[in-house]
N, C-alpha and C positions, 0 to 999 in steps of 0.2 A: 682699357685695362691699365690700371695701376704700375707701375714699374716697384721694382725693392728698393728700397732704401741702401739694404747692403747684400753684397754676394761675397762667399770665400772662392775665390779662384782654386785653388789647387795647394794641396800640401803634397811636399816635395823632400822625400830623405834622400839621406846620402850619406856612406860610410869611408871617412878617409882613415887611411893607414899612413901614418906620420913615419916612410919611409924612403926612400928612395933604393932602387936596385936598378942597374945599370937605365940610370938617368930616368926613369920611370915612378913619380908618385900615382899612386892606387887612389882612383874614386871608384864607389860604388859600381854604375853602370859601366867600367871598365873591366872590373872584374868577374860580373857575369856572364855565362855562359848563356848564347843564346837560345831561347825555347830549351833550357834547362829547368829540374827542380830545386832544390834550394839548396838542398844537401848538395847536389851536385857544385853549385858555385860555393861552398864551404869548403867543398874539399880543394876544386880547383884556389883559394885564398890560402886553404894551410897549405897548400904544396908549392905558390910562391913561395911563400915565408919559413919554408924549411933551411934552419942554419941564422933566420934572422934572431938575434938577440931582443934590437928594439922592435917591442911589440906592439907601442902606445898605437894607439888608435882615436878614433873618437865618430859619434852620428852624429850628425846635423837635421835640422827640420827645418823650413821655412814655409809660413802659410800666408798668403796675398792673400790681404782683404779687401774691397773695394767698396767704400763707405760714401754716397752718395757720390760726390767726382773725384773725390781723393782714393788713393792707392795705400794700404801699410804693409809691410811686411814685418813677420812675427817669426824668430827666430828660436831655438830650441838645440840648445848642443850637451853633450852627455859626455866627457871624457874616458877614457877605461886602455882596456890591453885584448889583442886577442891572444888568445889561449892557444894551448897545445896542442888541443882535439877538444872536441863534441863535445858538452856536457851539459842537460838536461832536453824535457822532452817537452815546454812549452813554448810560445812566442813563433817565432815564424823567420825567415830568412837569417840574420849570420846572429842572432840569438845567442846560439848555442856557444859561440866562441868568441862572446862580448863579455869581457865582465869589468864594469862599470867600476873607476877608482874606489878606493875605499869600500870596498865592496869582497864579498867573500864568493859569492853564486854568480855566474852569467845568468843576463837575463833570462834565459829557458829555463834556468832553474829557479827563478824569484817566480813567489805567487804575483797573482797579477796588480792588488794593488799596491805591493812595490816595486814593480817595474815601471808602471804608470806615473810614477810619485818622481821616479828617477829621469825617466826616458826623456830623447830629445822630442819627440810629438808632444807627449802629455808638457814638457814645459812651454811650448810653442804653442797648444793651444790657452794652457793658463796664460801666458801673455797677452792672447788675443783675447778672452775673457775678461783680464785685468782692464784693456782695454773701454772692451763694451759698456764692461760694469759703470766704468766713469762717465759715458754718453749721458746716464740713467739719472 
């Protein structure tokens, strides 16, 4: 049997909140709730950040390729703010109270091919792709 030439290991997000509160920066999987739904770890995020001013935020993506014996990793970050509350009823985990700089809508509220255009995945996997393309 033939082995691949290439495999993608794992793409991997991660939402940090560019804050500190008693000595504590926020990643993603600290934030959630475990065996929670997603709303759930939203609300638990705005109810840290009640009182906080700075809101900046940002996701991260990184996708490992493994390209014959070499290893690359494909990066994908998205700047923005979280919000006050909830707002729109697309996309999936903190969505709703991401809105992306220069931007008017959180992602739940952008149709999907501009959150994809935006998002930290969709730039992570265009890297990886920009990548491939050149193999070609």
């Amino acid at each position: 049997m033939r082995k691949p030439e290439w495999i993608v290991l794992r793409m991997i997000p991660v939402l940090k909140l560019h804050l500190l509160m008693a000595g504590r920066v926020f990643i993603q999987p600290a934030m959630q709730v475990k065996d929670a739904a997603f709303a759930d770890n939203v609300r638990k995020v705005l109810k840290e950040m009640q009182g906080i001013e700075d809101r900046r935020a940002c996701f991260r993506c990184a996708i490992c390729l493994i390209y014959k014996v070499n290893e690359y990793i494909f990066e994908g970050r998205v700047e923005g703010e979280i919000t006050q509350s909830p707002s729109g009823a697309d996309g999936f985990g903190y969505d709703p109270v991401f809105r992306p700089d220069k931007q008017s809508q959180t992602f739940a509220e952008m149709p999907p091919y501009l959150k994809n255009g935006l998002s930290h995945r969709g730039r992570a996997v265009q890297k990886m792709l920009q990548y491939l393309n050149r193999l070609q």
